[in-house]
C-alpha positions as CSV (number, residue, x, y, z in Angstrom):
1,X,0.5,-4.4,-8.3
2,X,3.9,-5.2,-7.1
3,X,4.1,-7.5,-3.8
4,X,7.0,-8.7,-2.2
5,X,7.7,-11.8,0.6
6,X,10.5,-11.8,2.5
7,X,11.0,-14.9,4.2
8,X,13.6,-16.9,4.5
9,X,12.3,-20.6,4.8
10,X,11.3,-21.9,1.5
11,X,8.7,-24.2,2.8
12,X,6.9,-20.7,3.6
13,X,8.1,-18.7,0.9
14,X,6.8,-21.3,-1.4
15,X,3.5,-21.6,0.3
16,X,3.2,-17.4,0.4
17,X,3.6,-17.4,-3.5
18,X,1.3,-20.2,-3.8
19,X,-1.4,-18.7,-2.0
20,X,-1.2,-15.1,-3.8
21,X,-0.8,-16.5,-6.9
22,X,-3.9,-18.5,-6.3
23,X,-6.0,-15.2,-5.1
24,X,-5.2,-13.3,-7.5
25,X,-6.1,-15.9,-10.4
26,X,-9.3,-16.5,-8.9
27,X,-9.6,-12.6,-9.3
28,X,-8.2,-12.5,-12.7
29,X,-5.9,-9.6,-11.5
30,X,-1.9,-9.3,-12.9
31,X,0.5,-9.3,-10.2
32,X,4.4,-8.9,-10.1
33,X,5.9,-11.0,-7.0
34,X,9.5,-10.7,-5.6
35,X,10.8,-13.1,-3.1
36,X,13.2,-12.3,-0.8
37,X,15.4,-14.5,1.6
38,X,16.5,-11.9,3.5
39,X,15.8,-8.2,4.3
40,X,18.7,-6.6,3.3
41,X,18.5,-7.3,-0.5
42,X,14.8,-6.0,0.0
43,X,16.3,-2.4,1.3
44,X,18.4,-2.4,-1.4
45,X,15.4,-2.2,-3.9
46,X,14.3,0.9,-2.3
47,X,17.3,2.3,-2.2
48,X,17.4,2.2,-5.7
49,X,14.2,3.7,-6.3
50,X,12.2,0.5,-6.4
51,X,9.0,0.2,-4.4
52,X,6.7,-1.9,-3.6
53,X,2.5,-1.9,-2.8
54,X,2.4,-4.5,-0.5
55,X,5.3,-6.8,1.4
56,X,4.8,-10.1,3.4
57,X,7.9,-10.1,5.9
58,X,8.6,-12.5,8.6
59,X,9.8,-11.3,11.8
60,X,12.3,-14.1,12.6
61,X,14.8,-13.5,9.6
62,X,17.9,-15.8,9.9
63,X,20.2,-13.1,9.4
64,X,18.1,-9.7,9.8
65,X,15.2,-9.1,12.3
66,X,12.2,-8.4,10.2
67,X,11.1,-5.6,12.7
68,X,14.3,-3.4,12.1
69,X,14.3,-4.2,8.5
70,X,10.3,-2.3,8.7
71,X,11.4,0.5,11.0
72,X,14.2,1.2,7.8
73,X,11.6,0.5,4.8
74,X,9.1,3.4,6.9
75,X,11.6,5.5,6.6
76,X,11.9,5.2,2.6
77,X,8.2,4.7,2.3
78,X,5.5,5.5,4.6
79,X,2.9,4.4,2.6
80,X,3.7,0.6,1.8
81,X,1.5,-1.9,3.5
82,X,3.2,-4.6,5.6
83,X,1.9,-7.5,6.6
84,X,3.8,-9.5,9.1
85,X,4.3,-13.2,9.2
86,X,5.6,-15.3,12.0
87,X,6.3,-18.4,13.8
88,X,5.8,-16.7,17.6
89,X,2.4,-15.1,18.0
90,X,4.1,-13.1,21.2
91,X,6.3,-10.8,18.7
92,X,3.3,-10.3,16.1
93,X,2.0,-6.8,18.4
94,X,5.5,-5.9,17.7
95,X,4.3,-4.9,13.9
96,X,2.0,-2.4,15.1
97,X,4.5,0.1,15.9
98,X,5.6,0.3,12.3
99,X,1.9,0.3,11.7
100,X,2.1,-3.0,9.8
101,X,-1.6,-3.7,8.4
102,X,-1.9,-6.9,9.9
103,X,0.3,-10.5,10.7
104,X,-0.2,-14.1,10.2
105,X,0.9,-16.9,12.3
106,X,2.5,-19.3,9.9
107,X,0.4,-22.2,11.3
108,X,-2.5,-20.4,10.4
109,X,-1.7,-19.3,7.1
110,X,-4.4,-21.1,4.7
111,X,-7.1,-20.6,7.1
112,X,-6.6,-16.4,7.6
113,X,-4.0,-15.9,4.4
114,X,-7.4,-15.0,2.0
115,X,-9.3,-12.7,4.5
116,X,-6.1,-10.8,5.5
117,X,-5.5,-10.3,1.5
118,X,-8.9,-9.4,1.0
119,X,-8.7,-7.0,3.6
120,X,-5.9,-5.2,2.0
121,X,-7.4,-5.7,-1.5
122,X,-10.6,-4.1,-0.6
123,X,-8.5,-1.0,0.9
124,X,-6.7,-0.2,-1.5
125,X,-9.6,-0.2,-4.2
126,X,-11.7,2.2,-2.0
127,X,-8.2,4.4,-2.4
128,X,-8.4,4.0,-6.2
129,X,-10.2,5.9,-8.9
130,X,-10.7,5.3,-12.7
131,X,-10.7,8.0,-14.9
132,X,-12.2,7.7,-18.6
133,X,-9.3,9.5,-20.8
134,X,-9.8,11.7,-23.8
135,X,-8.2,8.8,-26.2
136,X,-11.0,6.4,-25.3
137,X,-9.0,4.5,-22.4
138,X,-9.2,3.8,-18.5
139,X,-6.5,5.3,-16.3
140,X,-7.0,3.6,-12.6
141,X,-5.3,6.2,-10.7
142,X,-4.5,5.6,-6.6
143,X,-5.5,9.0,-4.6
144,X,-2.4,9.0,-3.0
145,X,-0.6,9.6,-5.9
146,X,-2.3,12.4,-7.5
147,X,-0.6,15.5,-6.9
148,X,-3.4,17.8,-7.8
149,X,-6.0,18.3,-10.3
150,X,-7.2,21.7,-12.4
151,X,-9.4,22.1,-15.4
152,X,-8.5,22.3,-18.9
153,X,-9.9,23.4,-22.2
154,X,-10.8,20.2,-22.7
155,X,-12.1,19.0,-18.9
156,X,-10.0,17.9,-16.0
157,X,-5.6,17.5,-16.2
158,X,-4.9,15.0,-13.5
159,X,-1.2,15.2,-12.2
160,X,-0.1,12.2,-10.6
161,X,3.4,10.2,-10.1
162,X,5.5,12.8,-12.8
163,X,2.4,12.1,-15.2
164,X,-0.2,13.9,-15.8
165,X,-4.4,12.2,-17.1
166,X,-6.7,14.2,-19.3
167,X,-10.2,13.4,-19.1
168,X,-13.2,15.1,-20.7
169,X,-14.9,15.0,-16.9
170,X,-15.4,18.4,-15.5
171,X,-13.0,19.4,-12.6
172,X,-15.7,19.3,-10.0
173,X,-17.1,15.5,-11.1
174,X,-13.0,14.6,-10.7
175,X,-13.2,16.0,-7.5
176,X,-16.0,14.4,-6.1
177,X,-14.5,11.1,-7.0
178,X,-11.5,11.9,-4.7
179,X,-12.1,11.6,-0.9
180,X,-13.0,14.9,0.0
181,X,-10.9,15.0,3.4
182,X,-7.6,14.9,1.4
183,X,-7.8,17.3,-1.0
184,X,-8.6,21.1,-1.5
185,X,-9.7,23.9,-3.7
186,X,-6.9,26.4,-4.2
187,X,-7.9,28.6,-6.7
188,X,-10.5,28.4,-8.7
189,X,-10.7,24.8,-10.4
190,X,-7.8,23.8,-9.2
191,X,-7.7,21.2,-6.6
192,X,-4.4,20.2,-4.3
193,X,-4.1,16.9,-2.2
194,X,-3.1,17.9,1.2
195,X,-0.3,15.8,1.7
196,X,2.1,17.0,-1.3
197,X,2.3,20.6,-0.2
198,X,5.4,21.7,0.9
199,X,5.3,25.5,1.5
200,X,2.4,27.8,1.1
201,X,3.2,31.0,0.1
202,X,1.3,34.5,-0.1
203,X,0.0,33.8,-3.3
204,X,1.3,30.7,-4.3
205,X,1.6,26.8,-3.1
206,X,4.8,24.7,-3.1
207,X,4.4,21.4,-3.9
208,X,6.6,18.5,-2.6
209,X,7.8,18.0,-6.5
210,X,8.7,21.3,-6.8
211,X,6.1,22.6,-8.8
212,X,4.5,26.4,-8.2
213,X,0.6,26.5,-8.1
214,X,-1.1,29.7,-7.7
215,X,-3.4,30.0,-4.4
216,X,-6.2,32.3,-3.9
217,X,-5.5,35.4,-1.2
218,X,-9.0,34.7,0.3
219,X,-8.4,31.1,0.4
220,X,-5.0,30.9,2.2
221,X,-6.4,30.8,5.9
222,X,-8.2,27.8,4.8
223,X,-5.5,26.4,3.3
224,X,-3.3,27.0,6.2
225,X,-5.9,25.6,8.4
226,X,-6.5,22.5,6.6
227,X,-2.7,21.7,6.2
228,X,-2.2,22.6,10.4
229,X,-5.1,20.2,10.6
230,X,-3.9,17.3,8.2
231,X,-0.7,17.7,9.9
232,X,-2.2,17.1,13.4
233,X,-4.2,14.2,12.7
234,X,-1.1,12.3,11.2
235,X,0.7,12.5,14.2
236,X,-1.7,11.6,16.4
């Protein structure tokens, strides 16, 4: 997992890493941390391609306002979780319209940082599947990642983040390990999550990498259905 904190007073910066390095021991879990003392180094990472899972930023930045610098990181990445810290309580409801997970008031940080983490950590694992690979290893896979899934001579290709999983699982075990409002049956054995399509053709689905899957005639109302529907929901 790779977390960030952007703040720009050491005495919190210092205590931030403190306290995740001290969860995350406690969990025995590996963790890559960044600090940041400003936000505009931090945009610079994604626009580079970097991302992150999860990003402590305070509000009151000396030199950026932490609430712009989230507005410009949603636009890069919808999906990373912010959690806002701050000095003034008042500007913490401020987070919500960048759908920040939560915020901590810096006075209150060792008495809420460990349920606010956990919070996220417990999340993020319900998100997250493990998959038992042909070569005898665990893949932990995020579902937001995977791309789709179809069977194989030899079980179940997953296709996530420009890679692709083989387990010996069956396609329809896979899928039932996926949560079954996000993705959905194409053509036979092949499984697409919602959220990647990009076009749907006669015949076919686009997906947002590009890739051509072939669709079912019968099932292209329901497909069409379920993207209007997936599309709705988001924006409400």
């Amino acid at each position: 997992m790779k977390i960030a904190v952007c703040e720009d007073e050491k005495i919190y910066s210092d205590k931030l890493l403190e306290l995740l390095e001290k969860y995350f021991e406690k969990c025995n879990e590996k963790v890559e941390i960044t600090v940041f003392t400003d936000g505009i180094p931090l945009l610079e990472v994604y626009k580079n391609k970097g991302t992150f899972d999860l990003i402590f930023l305070d509000i009151q930045l000396e030199n950026t306002d932490g609430l712009d610098i989230a507005m410009k990181l949603r636009e890069m990445d919808n999906k990373v979780t912010l959690i806002f810290v701050t000095g003034f309580e008042n500007r913490a409801v401020e987070g919500y319209s960048v759908k920040a997970f939560d915020y901590i008031v810096k006075s209150s940080l060792d008495s809420r940082f460990d349920d606010v983490l956990g919070r996220f950590m417990k999340a993020s694992r319900e998100n997250m599947i493990s998959v038992a690979l042909t070569d005898g290893t665990l893949e932990i896979i995020c579902c937001d990642d995977i791309d789709f899934i179809e069977s194989d001579k030899r079980g179940t290709a997953v296709y996530f983040a420009d890679s692709v999983a083989r387990t010996a699982l069956s396609v329809n075990k896979v899928y039932q390990l996926l949560p079954q409002d996000m993705f959905i049956e194409i053509h036979k054995s092949v499984f697409v999550n919602i959220s990647k399509i990009k076009r749907i053709g006669n015949d076919t689905v686009e997906m947002s990498t590009g890739k051509s899957l072939p669709m079912s005639r019968r099932k292209r109302k329901y497909v069409m259905s379920s993207v209007m529907a997936s599309v709705e929901s988001r924006i409400k």
